[in-house]
N, C-alpha and C positions, 0 to 999 in steps of 0.2 A: 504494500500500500504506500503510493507515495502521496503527500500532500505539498502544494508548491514544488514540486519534485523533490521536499528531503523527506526520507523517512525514517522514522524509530526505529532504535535496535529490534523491537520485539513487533513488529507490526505485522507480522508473516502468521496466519492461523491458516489451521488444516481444514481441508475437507476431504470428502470420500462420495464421488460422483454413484459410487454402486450403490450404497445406500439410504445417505443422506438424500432425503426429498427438500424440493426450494425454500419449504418455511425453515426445515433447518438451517439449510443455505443462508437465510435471511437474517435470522438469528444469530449465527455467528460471524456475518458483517457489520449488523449492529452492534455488539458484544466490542469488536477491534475497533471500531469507527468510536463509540464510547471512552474507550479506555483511552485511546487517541487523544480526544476532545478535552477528557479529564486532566490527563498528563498536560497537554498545550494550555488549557484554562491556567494553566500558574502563573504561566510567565505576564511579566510584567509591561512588554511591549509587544502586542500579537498582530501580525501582518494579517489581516484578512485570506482566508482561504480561497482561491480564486481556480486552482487546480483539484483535481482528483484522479488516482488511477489505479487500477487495479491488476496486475499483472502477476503470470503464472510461468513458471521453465516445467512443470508437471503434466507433460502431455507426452502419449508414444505414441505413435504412428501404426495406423492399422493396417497395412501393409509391408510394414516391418523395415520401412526408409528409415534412413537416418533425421534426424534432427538435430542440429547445430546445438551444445549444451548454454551457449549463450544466445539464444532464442528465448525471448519472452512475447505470448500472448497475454493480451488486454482479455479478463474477465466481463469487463461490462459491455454489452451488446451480445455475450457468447452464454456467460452465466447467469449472469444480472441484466436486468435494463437498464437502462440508463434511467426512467422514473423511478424504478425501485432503489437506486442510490442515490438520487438527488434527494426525494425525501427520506430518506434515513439521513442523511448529510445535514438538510436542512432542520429536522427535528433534535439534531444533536446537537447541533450550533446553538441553536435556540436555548437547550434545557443546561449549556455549560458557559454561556454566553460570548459563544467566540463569533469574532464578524467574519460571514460568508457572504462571497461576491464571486458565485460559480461563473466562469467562461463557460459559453455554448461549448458543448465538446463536437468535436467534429466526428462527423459519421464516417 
């Protein structure tokens, strides 16, 4: 997870496509998005969040191609929607009082 493109040491949560279903999916990006918010909520000068990203190296190839290990897929549009983490984004902003000023993300 990057925000502004830096991210926390500990920003990285797992999932398991075989059994996790999407609420859980949901739940555990709110859960990182949270903890995020809370950690950032300290500091005493907080740049507005204007980025978000959500990126994975955890994919094989089902045909058994290589994949470059410094390959990263974007999560959102593949896992997530893009509404399903603006509002998570935006109701965590909100409940930790950090300023968010999302960019359209490009499609």
């Amino acid at each position: 997870m990057l925000f502004n493109g830096k991210q926390k040491d500990n920003s990285h949560f797992l999932y398991n496509l075989a059994k996790d279903d999407n609420k859980v999916l949901i739940t555990h990006l709110r859960d990182k998005i949270a903890e995020f918010m809370e950690w950032y909520g300290q500091f005493k000068n907080r740049t507005p969040i204007k980025t978000f990203d959500l990126y994975s190296h955890d994919f094989a190839c089902s045909k058994n191609c290589k994949i470059d290990l410094s390959t990263k897929f974007n999560l959102i549009g593949m896992l997530y929607t893009d509404d399903e983490v603006t509002k998570i984004l935006e109701e965590e902003a909100e409940r930790f009082q950090i300023p968010l000023e999302l960019n359209k993300r490009k499609t």
